[in-house]
C-alpha positions in Angstrom: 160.6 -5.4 172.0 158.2 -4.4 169.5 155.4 -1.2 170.4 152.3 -3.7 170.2 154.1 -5.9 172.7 155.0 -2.6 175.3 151.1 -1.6 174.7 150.0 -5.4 175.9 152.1 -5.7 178.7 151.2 -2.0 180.1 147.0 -3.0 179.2 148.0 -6.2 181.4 150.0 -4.5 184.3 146.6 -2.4 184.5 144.2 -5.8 184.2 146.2 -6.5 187.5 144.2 -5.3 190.4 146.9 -4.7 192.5 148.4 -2.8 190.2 145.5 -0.8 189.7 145.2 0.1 193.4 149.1 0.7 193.3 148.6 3.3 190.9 145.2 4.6 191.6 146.7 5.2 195.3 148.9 8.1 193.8 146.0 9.4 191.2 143.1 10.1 192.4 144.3 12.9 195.0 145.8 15.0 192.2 142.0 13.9 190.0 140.4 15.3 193.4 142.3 18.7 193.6 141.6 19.4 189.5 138.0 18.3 190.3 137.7 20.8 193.1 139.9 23.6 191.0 137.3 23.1 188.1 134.5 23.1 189.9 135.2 26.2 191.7 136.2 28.3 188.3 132.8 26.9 186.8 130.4 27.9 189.5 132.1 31.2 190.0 131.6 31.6 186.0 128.0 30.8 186.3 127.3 32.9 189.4 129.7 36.0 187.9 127.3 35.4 184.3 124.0 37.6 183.8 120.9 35.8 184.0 118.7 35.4 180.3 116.4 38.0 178.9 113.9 35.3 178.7 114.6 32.6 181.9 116.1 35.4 184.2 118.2 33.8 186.8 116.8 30.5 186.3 119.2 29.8 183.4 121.6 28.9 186.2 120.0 25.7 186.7 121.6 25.2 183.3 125.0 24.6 184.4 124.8 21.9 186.8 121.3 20.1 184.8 123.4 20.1 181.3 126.6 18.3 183.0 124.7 16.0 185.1 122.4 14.8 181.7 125.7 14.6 179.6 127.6 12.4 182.6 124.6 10.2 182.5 125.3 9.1 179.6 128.7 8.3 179.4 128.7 7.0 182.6 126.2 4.4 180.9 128.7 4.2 178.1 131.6 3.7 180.1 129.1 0.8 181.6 128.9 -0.4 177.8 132.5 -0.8 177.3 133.6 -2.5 180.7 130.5 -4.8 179.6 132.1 -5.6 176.1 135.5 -6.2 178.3 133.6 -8.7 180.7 132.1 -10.8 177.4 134.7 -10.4 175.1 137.6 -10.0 176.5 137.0 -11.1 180.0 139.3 -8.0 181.5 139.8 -8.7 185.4 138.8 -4.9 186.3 136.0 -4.9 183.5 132.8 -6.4 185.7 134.5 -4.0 188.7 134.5 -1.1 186.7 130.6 -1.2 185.6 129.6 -2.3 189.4 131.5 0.7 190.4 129.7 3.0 187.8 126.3 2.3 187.9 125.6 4.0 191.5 127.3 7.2 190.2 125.4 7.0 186.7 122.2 6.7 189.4 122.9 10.0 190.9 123.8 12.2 187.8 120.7 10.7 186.3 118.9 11.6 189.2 120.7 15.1 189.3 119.2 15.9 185.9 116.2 14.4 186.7 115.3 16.7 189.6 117.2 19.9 188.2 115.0 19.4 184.5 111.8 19.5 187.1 113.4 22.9 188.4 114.1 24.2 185.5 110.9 23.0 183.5 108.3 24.6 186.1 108.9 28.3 185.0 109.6 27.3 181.4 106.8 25.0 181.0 104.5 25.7 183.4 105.1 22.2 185.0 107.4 19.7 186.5 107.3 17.1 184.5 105.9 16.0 181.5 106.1 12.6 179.5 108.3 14.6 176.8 110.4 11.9 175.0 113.5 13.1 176.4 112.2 13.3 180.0 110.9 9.7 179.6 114.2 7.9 177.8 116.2 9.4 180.8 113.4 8.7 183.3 114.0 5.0 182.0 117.6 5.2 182.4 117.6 6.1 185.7 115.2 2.9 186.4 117.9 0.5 184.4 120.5 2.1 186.8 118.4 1.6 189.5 117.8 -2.8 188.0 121.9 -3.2 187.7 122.0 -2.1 191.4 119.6 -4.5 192.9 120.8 -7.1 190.1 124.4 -6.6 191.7 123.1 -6.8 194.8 120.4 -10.1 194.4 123.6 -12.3 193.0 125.4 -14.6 195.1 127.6 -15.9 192.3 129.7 -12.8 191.2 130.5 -14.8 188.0 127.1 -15.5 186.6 126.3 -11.5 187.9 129.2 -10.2 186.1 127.7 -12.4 182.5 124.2 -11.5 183.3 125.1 -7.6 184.0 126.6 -7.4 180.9 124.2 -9.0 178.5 121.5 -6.2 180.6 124.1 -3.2 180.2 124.2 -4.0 176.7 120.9 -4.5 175.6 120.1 -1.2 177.9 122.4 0.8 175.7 119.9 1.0 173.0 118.6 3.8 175.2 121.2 6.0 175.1 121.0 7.2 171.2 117.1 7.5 172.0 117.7 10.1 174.6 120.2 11.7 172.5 118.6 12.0 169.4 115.1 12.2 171.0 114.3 15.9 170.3 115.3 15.1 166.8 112.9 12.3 165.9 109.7 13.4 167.9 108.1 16.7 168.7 109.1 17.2 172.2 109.3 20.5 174.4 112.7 19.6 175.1 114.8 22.1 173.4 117.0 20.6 170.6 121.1 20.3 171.1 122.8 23.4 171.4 126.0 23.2 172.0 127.6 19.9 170.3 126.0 20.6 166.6 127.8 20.0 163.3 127.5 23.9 162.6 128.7 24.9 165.9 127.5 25.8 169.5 124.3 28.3 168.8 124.3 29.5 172.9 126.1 32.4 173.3 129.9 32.4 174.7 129.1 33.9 177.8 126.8 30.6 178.6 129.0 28.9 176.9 132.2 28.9 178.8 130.8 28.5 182.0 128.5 25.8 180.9 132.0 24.2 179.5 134.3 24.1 182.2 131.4 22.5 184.4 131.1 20.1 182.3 135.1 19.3 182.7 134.4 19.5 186.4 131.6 17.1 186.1 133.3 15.0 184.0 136.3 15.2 186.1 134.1 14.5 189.4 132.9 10.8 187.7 136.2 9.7 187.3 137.5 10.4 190.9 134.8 8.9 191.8 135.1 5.4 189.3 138.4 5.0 190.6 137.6 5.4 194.1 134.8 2.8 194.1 136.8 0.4 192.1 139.0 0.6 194.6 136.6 0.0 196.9 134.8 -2.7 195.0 138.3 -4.5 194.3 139.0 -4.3 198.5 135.4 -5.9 199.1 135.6 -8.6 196.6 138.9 -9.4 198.7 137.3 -9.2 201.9 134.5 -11.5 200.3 137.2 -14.1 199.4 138.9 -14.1 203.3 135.6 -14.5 204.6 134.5 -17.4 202.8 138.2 -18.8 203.4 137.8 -18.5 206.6 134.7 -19.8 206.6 136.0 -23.5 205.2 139.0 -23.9 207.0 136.6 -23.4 210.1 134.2 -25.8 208.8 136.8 -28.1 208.2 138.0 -27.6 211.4 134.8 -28.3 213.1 134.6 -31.5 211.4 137.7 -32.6 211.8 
């Protein structure tokens, strides 16, 4: 048996959703301990760190903010992809896996919403301000917020699944505009500083904490995914008893 056909038998074991909760069952509770274990060592980094010459102890905000803003949008990109899988490839787990995103992308968005405001009222002088960057993630917050409600509005979970993905994809024009927002406009939105083609320009001791957060964060949205595809795979089941049920006591009824 040649490797490309091991490779498409093991992507199909994992389009089953059975499977999927078979093997999920015995992953997420070591993803949970790593997420808790990371999450500890990066908030006692940022706590043990001195605060900036310039923002004082408000550079804290820093470590949970960056995370949460990063985790929006590759939450939104992981959206992107289980989209493609829905159109093109029509991937059993793909329309599961973006339903199961999108409230998690909604609340790091959020996150980084509310922590910029924090963070931007002793900088700035403000809370908010329609700075490009602000704005772009302001609006993808509000298209996490539409592929909720969309979810939620449609009976049919085929034509949701098509229409969801056709929205995700035309959304994701929005994610190179938040990231290369401070780049093409003057914003007050300080420019990338840590994932630059010449190297991080924040010192090491922000640095590491700042990086193992971001593991922890990142770390956090996948214990998560796979938990509410789980839970979105055991709904859609429940859904298809109910509605079984449903007919056979119709037809029982009439009969």
């Amino acid at each position: 048996m040649s490797d490309q056909t091991l490779t498409i038998r093991k992507f199909s074991d994992l389009a089953n959703p059975t499977r999927f909760l078979a093997l999920t069952s015995a992953a997420w509770p070591w993803m949970a301990g790593l997420t808790v274990l990371f999450l500890a060592a990066g908030l006692f980094l940022a706590f043990a760190s001195e605060g900036d010459y310039q923002q004082g102890e408000t550079v804290r905000i820093m470590y949970v903010h960056v995370p949460a803003a990063w985790l929006s949008m590759m939450c939104y990109s992981v959206m992107a992809v289980s989209a493609l899988g829905t159109l093109v490839w029509r991937h059993p787990l793909a329309d599961v896996s973006a339903r199961a995103a999108a409230p998690i992308g909604a609340c790091f968005t959020l996150l980084a919403l509310v922590t910029g405001s924090l963070w931007g009222k002793p900088m700035w002088g403000a809370w908010w301000v329609w700075d490009a960057r602000l704005t772009s993630v302001f609006v993808l917050f509000l298209m996490y917020l539409g592929l909720i409600a969309l979810n939620r509005a449609m009976d049919d979970p085929t034509r949701a699944a098509k229409v969801g993905a056709i929205l995700i994809l035309v959304g994701f024009v929005n994610i190179p505009i938040i990231k290369f927002s401070v780049e093409w406009w003057n914003t007050l939105h300080q420019p990338a500083s840590v994932i630059r083609m010449d190297g991080p320009k924040i010192d090491g001791e922000f640095l590491r904490p700042l990086l193992v957060m971001a593991v922890a964060f990142t770390l956090l949205f996948f214990t998560l995914h796979v938990l509410a595809m789980r839970n979105e795979i055991l709904r859609r089941r429940v859904a298809v008893l109910r509605r079984l049920a449903a007919r056979q006591a119709g037809a029982g009824g009439g009969a």
